[in-house]
C-alpha positions in Angstrom: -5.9 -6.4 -5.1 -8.1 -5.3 -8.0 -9.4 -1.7 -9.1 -5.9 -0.8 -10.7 -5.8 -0.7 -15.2 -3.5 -2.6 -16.9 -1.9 -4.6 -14.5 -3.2 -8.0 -12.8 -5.0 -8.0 -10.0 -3.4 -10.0 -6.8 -4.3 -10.6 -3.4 -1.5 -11.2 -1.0 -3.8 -13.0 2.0 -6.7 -14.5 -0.2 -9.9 -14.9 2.4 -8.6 -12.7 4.7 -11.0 -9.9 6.2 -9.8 -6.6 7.4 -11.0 -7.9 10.9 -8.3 -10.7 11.1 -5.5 -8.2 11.7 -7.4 -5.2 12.5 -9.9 -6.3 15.1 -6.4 -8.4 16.9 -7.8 -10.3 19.9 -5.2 -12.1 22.0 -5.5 -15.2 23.5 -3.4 -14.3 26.6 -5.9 -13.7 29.8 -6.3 -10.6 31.3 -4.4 -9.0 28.5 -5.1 -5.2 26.7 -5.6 -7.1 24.4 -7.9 -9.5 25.2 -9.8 -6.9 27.3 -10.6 -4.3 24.6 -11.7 -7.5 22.5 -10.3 -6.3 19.5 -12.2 -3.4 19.3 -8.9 -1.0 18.7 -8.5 -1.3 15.1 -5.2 -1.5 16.2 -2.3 -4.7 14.7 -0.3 -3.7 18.2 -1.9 -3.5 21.3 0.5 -2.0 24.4 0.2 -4.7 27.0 -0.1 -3.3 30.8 3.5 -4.9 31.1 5.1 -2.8 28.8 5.2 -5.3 25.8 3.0 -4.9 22.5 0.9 -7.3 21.1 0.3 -7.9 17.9 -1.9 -9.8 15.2 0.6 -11.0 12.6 1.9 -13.2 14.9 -1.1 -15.0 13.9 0.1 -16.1 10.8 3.7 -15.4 11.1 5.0 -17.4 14.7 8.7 -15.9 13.9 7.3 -12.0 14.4 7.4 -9.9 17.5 5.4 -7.1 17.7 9.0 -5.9 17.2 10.1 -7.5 13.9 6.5 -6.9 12.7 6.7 -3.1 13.1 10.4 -3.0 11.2 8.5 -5.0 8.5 6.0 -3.0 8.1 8.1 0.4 8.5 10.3 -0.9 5.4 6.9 -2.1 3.1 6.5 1.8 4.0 8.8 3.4 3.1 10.0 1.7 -0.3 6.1 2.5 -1.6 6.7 6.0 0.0 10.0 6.4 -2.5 8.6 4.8 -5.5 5.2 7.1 -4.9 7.4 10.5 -4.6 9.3 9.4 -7.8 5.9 8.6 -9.8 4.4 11.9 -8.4 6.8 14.5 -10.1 6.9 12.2 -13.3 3.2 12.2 -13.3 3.1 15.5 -12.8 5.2 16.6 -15.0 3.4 13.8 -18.0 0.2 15.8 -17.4 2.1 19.2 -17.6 3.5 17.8 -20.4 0.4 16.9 -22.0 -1.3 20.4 -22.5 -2.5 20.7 -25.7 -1.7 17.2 -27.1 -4.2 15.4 -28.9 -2.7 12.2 -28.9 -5.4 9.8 -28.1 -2.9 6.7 -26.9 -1.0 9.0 -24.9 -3.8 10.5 -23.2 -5.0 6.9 -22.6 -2.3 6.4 -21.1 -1.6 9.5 -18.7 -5.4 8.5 -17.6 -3.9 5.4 -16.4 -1.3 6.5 -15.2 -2.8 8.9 -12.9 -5.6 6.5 -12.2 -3.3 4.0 -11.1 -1.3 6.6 -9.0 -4.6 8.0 -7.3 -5.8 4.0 -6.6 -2.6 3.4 -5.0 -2.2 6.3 -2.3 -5.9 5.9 -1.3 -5.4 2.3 0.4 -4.5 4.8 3.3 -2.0 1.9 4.5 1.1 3.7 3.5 2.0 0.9 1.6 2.0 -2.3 3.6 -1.6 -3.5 2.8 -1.3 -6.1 -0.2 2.4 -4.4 -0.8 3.2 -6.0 -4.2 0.0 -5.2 -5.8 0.2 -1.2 -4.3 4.3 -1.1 -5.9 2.7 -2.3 -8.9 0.4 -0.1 -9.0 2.8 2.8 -8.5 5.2 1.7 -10.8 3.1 1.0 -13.3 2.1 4.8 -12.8 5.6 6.0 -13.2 6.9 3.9 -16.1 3.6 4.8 -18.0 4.9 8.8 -17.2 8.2 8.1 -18.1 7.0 6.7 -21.4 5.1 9.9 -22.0 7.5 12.2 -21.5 9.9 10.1 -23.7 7.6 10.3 -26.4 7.2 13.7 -25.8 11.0 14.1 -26.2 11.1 15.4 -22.4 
């Protein structure tokens, strides 16, 4: 939740280590999951009986493994759109910017990109701390899009 420029930093699960979901240990005995004691990285563990296992129902009682995969599969995929969007127009705000001098809107291509760059390399695809990685991306695009509007593009 911080590392981004211009935007605030937020954390979605304050005090939370990477280990809470990541290193999942259930409480069920004899379970996968119990058995590997958490040492699959892994959110979802695939039970012996079929089932899956998984760590947000830690905090969130109301998730199955089930509801907790289609949750995460739409945090996903809305970064994945808003990213492809902010790619071509950052793309095309640094084509955009060959040869102008313009120290503001360099400034701001830097964070745009910077932004951008931070954003994809959480390596979650999106889901970790969601509303500070869409922020970061859109951030990224509407700083483009102001570019190229001041460029007249």
């Amino acid at each position: 939740g911080t590392g981004g420029i211009g935007g605030a930093d937020q954390q979605t699960v304050p005090g939370s280590p990477c280990s809470d979901c990541h290193m999942f240990v259930s409480d069920v005995d004899g379970s996968n999951s119990a058995m590997f004691h958490g040492h699959t990285w892994a959110i979802t563990v695939q039970e012996a009986d079929g089932k899956s296992a998984t760590s947000c129902t830690r905090c969130h009682a109301d998730k199955d493994a089930a509801k907790a995969k289609a949750v995460i599969s739409a945090y996903k995929s809305s970064f994945q759109s808003l990213d492809t969007i902010a790619q071509k127009n950052v793309a095309a705000a640094t084509k955009a910017m060959k040869g102008i001098r313009d120290k503001a809107l360099q400034a701001k291509l830097k964070e745009a990109r910077h932004n951008l760059t931070y954003a994809e390399s959480d390596e979650s695809g999106g889901f970790h701390n969601h509303k500070y990685l869409i922020a970061l991306v859109k951030d990224a695009n509407d700083k483009a899009r102001e570019i190229l509007s001041a460029l007249g593009k």
